[in-house]
C-alpha positions as CSV (number, residue, x, y, z in Angstrom):
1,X,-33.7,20.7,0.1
2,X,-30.9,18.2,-1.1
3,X,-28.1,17.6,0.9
4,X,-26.0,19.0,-1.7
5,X,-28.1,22.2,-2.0
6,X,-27.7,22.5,1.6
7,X,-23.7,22.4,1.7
8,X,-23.7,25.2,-1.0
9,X,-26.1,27.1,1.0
10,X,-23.7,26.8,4.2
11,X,-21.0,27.7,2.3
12,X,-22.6,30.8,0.6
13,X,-24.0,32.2,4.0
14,X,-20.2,31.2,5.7
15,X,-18.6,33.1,3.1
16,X,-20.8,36.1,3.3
17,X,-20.5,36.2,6.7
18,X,-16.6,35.8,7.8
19,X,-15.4,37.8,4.7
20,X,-14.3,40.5,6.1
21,X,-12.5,38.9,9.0
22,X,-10.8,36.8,6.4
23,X,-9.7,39.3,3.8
24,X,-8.0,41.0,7.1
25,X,-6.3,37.5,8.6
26,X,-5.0,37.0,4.8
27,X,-3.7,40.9,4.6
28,X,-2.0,40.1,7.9
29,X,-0.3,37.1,7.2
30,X,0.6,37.8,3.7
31,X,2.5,41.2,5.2
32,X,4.4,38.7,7.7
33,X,5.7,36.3,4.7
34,X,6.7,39.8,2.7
35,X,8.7,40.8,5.1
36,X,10.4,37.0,5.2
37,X,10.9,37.3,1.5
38,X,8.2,34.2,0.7
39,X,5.5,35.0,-2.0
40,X,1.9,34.3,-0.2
41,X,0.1,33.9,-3.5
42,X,2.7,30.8,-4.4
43,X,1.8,29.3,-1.5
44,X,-1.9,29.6,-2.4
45,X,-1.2,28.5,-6.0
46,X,0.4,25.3,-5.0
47,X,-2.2,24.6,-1.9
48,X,-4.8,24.5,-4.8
49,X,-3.0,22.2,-6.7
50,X,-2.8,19.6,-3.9
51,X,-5.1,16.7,-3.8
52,X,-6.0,14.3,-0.8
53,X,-7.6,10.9,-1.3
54,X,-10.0,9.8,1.1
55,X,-10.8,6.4,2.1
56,X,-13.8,4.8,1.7
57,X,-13.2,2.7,5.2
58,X,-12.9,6.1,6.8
59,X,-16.8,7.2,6.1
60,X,-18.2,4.9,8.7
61,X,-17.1,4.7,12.5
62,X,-14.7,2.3,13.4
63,X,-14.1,0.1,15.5
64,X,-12.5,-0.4,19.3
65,X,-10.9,-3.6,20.3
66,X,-13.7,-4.3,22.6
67,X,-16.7,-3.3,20.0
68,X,-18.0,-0.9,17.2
69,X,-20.7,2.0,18.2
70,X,-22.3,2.7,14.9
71,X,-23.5,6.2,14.0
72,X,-26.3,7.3,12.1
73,X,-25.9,8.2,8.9
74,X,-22.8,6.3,7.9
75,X,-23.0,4.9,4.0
76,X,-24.6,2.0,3.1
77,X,-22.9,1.3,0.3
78,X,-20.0,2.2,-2.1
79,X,-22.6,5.0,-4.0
80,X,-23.4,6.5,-0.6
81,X,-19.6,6.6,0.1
82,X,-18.7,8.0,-2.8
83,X,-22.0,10.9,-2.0
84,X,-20.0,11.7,1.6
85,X,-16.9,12.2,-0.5
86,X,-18.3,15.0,-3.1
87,X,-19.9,16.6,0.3
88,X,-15.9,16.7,1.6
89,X,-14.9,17.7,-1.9
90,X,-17.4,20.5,-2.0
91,X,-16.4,21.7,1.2
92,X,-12.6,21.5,1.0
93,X,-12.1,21.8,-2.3
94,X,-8.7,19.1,-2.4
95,X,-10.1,15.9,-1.5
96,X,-12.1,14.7,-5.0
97,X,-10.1,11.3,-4.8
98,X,-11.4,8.4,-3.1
99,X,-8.9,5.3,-2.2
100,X,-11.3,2.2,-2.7
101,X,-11.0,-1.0,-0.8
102,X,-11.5,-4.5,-1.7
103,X,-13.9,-6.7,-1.5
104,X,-15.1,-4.2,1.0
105,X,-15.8,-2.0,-1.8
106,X,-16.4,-4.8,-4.3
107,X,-19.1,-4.2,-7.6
108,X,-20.6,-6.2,-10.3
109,X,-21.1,-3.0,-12.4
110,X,-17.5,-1.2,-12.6
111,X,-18.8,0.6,-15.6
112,X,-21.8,1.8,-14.1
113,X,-19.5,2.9,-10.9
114,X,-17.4,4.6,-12.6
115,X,-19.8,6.6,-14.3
116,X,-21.4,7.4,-10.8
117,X,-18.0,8.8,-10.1
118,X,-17.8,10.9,-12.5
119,X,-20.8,12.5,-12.0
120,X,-20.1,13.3,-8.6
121,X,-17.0,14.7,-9.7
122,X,-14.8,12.1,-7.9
123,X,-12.2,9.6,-9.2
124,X,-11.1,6.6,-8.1
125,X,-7.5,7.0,-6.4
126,X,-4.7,4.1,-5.8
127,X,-6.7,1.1,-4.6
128,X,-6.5,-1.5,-1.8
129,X,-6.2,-5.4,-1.8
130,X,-7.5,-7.1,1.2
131,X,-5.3,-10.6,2.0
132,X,-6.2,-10.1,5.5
133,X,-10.3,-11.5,6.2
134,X,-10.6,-14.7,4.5
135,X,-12.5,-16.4,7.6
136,X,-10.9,-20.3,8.1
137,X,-11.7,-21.6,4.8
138,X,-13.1,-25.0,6.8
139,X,-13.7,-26.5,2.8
140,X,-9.9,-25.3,1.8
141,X,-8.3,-24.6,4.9
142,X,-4.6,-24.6,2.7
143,X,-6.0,-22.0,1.1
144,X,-6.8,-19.5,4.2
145,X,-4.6,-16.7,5.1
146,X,-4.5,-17.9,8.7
147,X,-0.7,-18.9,8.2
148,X,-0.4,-15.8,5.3
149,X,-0.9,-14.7,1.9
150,X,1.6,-13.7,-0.3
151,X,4.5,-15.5,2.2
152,X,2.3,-19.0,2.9
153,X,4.3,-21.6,2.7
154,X,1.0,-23.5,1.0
155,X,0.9,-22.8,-3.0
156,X,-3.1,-22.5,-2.6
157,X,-3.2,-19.5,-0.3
158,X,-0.2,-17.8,-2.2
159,X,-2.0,-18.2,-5.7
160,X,-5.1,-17.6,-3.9
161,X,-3.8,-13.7,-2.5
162,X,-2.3,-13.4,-6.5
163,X,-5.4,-14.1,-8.5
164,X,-6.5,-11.1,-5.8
165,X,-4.7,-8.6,-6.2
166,X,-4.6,-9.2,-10.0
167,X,-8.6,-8.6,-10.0
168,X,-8.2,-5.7,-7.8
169,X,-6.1,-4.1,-10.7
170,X,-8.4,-5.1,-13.5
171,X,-11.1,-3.8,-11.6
172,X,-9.2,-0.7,-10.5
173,X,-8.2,0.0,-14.3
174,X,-11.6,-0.1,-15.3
175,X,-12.6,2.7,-12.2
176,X,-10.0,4.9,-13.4
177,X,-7.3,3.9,-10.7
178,X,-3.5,4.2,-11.2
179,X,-1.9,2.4,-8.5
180,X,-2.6,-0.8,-6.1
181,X,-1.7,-0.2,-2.5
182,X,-0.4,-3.5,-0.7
183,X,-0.8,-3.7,2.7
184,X,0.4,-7.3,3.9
185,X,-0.4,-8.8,7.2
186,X,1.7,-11.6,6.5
187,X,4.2,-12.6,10.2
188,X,4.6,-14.8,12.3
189,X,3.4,-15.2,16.1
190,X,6.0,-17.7,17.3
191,X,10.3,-18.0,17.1
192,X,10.9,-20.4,14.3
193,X,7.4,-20.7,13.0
194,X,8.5,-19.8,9.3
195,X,11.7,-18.6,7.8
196,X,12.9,-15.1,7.5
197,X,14.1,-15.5,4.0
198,X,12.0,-18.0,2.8
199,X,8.8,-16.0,3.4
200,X,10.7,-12.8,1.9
201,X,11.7,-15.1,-1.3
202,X,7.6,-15.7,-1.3
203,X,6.4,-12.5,-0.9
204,X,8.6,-11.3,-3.7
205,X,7.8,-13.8,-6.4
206,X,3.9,-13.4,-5.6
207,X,3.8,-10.4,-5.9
208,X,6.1,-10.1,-9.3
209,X,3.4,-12.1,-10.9
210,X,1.2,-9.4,-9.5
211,X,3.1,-6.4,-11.3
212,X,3.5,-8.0,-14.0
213,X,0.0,-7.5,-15.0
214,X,0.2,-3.8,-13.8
215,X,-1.4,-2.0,-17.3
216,X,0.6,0.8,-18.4
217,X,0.9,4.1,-16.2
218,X,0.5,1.9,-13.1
219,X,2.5,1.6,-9.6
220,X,2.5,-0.9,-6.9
221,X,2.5,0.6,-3.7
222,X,4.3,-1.8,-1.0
223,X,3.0,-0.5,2.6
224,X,5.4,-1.7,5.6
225,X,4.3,-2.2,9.0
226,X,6.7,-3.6,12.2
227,X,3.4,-5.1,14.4
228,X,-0.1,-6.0,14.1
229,X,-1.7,-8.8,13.9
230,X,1.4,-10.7,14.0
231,X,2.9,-10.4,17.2
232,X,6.5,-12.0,16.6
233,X,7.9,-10.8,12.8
234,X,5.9,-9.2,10.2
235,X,6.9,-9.6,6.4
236,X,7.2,-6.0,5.5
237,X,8.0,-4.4,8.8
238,X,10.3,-1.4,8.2
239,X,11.2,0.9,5.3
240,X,14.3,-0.8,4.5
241,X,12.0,-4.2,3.4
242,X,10.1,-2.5,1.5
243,X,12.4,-0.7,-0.2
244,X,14.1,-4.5,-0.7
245,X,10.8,-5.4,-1.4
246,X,9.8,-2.9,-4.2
247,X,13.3,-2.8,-5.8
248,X,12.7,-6.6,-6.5
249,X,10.2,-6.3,-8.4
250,X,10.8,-3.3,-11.0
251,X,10.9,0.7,-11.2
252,X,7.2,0.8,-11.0
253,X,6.9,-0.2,-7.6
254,X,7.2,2.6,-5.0
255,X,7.2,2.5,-0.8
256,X,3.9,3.8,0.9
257,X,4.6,5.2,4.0
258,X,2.0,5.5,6.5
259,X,2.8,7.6,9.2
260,X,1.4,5.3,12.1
261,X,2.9,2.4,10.6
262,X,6.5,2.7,12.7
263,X,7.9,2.0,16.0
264,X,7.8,5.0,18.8
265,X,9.8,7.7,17.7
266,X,11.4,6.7,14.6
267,X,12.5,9.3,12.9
268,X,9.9,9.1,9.5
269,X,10.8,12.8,7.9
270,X,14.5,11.0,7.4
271,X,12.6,7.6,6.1
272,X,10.6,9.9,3.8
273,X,14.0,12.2,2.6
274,X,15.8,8.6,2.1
275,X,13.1,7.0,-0.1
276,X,12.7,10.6,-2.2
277,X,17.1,9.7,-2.9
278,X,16.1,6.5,-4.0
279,X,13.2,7.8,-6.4
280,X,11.1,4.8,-4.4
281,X,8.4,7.1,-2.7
282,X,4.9,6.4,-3.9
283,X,2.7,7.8,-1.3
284,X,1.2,8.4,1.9
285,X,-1.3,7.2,4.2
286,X,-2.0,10.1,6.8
287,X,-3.0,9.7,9.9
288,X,-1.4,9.7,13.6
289,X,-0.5,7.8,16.8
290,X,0.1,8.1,20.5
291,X,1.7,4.8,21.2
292,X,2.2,2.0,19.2
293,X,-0.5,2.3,16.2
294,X,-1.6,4.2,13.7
295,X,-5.2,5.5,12.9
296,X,-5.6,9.1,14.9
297,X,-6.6,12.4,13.4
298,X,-3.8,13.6,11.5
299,X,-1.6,15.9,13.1
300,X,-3.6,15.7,16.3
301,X,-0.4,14.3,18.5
302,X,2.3,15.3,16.5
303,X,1.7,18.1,14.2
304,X,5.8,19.3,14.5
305,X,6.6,15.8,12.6
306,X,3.9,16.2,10.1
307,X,5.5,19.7,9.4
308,X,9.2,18.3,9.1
309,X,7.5,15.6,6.2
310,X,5.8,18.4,4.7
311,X,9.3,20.4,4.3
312,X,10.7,17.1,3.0
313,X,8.5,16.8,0.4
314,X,8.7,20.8,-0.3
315,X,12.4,20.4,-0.7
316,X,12.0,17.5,-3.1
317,X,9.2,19.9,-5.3
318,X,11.9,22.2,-5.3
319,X,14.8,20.1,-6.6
320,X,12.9,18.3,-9.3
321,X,12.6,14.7,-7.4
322,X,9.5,14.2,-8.7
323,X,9.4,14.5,-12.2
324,X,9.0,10.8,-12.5
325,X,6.4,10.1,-10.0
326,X,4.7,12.7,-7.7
327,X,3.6,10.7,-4.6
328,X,0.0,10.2,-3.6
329,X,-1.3,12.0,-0.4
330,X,-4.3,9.7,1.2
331,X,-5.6,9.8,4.6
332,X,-5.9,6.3,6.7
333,X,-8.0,6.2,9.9
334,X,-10.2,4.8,11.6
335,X,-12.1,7.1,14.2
336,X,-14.7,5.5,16.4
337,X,-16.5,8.7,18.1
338,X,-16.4,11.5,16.1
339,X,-18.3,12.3,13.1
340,X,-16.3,10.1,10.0
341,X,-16.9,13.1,7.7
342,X,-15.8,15.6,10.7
343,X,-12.7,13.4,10.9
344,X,-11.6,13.9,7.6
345,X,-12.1,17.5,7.3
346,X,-9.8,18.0,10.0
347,X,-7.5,15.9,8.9
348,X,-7.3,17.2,5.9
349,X,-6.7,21.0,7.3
350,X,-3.9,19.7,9.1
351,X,-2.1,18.6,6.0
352,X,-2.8,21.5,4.3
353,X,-1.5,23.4,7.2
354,X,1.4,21.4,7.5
355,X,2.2,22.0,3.7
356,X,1.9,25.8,4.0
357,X,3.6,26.5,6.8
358,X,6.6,24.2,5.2
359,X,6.7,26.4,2.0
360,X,7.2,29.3,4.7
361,X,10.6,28.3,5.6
362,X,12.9,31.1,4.6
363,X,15.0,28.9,2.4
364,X,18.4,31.1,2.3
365,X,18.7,31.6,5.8
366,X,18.2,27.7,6.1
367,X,20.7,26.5,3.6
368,X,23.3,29.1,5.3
369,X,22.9,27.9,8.3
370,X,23.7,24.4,7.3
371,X,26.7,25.3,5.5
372,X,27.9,26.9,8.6
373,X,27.2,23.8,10.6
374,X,24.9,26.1,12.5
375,X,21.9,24.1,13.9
376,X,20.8,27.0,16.2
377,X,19.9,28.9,13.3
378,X,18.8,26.0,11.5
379,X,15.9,25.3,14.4
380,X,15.0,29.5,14.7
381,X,14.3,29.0,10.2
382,X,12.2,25.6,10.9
383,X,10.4,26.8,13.6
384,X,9.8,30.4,12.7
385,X,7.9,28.8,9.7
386,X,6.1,26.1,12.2
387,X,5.1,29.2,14.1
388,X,3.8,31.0,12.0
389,X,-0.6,31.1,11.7
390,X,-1.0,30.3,7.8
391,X,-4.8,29.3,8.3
392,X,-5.4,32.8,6.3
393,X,-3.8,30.9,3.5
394,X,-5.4,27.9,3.5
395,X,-8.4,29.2,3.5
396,X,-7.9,31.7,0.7
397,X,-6.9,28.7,-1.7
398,X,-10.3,27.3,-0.6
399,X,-12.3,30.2,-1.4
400,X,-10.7,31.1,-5.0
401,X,-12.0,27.7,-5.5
402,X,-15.3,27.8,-4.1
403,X,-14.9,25.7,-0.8
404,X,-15.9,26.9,3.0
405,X,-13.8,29.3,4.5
406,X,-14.1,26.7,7.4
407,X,-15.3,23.5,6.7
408,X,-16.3,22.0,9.9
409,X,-18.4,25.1,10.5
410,X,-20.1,24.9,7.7
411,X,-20.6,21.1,7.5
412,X,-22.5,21.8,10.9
413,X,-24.5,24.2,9.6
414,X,-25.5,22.4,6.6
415,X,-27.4,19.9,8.4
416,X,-26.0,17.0,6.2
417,X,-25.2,14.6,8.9
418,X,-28.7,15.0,9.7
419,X,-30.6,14.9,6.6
420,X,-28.4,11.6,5.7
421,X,-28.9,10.1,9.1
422,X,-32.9,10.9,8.2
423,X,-32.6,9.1,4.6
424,X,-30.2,6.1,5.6
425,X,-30.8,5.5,9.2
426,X,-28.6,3.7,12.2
427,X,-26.8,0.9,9.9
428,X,-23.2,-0.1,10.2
429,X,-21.3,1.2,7.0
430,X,-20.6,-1.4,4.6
431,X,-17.3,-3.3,4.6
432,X,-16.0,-2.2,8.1
């Protein structure tokens, strides 16, 4: 039996099986929202709408500072990549996007690729540019990122990162992408080694001869982060640089936030609410942290935050923000003992969850608490949506659209980890 064949067997016997259970969970919950005056069947309808990228770097098992335990079955290449993601698509039903990354995800044949995608039913979401593992260059060491990309104070490295990222949209076009992501490692380690503004005027001029090739329809996505792997300044480090950043170089290029990507505790649903006013949001990179990085299961630490972005984002659906540019949703991680595929799955409930329960929020009771400067009732409207169990719904957007009633469950029962782990053995996935 194929692995595909065994996924829609899983489903099918899943389906047939917790059906009743389910149509009593959804009778239940939709009752609850009635009484709240919240439609459940809008919910579902937008739920099916939404789509989740996933990245190809999250299909293998990553890596720990001290090493990298490989698991069987992880892709060998960018066709057995794209293969986990239709097996996540077919169970889930939201997540037929996958966010490429190169060279990692380099090919000779983009036509050929592409055509691969669409018969999986995939496409190709925003793609990633890598100016961040060069090796030392010991033939052209003026051209080696060792001292930065984009911000280098050497012309060879900066053209070097440009000619880059300009292949990474030609290629990207030719997949089907709409939108380079541009994560920069660019800093500095040590006081005085470079200059604040000189490295910002850098980065800005490289990378307006970048968007300047962007072919129509495109965005640049500009990804901040305030540490790692420099250990003194970073280039990009907050939202406000790359706001600075993106305004510099033109309308079509938006902020990415990633939700690890911030110091403890900042505050990202008023990062996210402030970019939405400036019509600068371009996407997301899902994921969580504990302490000072990104790359955990999303909503595994802090699911309450990843609610209070949900309702930002529900609020700006609701008051036409994004008639110019609806953001992209990816996930970003890099899990090192579970299952990769497992990983993703439960990510993407948890933003799916998240969304749900923010379209729960009774609105009216909300927006009169605030004009009464009452933030009493203002928590009781947040949190009885945050409270409140809309699995039922999730689930029920699933199933009109023939996807598990739980995917996990039936990923396990499939056997697919298995039969993959049979046909590709105990190899390190590709480009990790």
């Amino acid at each position: 039996m194929s692995e595909t064949a065994r996924l829609s067997d899983a489903i099918e016997r899943q389906r047939r099986d917790e059906a009743a259970a389910h149509d009593a969970d959804f009778a239940h919950v939709a009752t609850k929202l009635a009484r709240r005056g919240v439609d459940p069947e809008t919910i579902v309808a937008r739920l099916s709408k939404l789509r989740i990228a996933v990245p190809s770097w999250a299909l293998g098992a990553g890596g720990t500072r001290f090493g990298r335990f490989t698991q069987a079955g992880e892709p060998r290449d960018i066709n057995e990549k794209i293969a986990d993601v239709a097996a996540i698509e077919k169970l889930t039903r939201a997540n037929g996007e996958i966010s490429l990354h190169i060279p990692w995800d380099r090919t000779d044949d983009p036509k050929g690729l592409r055509a691969y995608l669409a018969e999986s039913g995939i496409v190709c979401g925003p793609i990633n540019s890598n100016t961040f593992q060069d090796g030392e260059r010991p033939n052209d060491p003026r051209a080696s990122y060792r001292f930065g990309s984009v911000s280098n104070v050497w012309d060879e490295a900066r053209a070097r990162a440009v000619d880059h990222m300009v292949g990474v949209v030609a290629l990207g076009n030719a997949l089907g992408s709409q939108a380079l992501t541009v994560w920069l490692s660019d800093g500095t380690n040590h006081p005085g080694q470079h200059s604040f503004r000189g490295a910002l005027d850098r980065t800005i001029d490289s990378l307006a001869k970048v968007y300047a090739t962007l072919p129509d329809g495109w965005s640049l996505y500009t990804e901040h982060k305030p540490f790692e792997p420099a250990f003194y300044s970073s280039v990009n480090f907050d939202w406000g640089a790359s706001l600075l950043i993106a305004r510099s170089l033109g309308p079509r290029a938006r902020c990415l936030v990633d939700l690890g990507h911030h110091l403890p505790n900042a505050n990202i649903e008023q990062i996210v609410a402030m970019l939405v006013h400036e019509g600068r949001l371009g996407g997301f990179h899902f994921n969580d942290s504990k302490y000072g990085d990104d790359d955990l299961t999303t909503g595994s630490i802090q699911p309450y935050q990843l609610f209070l972005i949900c309702r930002e984002l529900v609020d700006a659906e609701r008051d036409g923000a994004f008639a110019a540019h609806a953001p992209d949703l990816m996930i970003d991680a890099s899990h090192n003992f579970k299952d990769p595929i497992e990983d993703v799955l439960q990510s993407t409930e948890a933003i799916l969850i998240a969304y749900a329960q923010a379209m729960t929020v009774d609105a009216a009771k909300l927006d009169t608490a605030r004009a009464e400067n009452d933030p009493a009732g203002a928590q009781e409207a947040l949190q009885d949506a945050f409270r409140t169990d809309v699995r039922a719904l999730v689930r029920e957007a699933r199933r009109r659209k023939g996807g598990a009633l739980d995917p996990i469950s039936a990923f396990r029962l499939s056997g697919y980890r298995q039969a993959v782990a049979h046909k590709r053995g105990f190899q390190q996935a590709t480009g990790l």
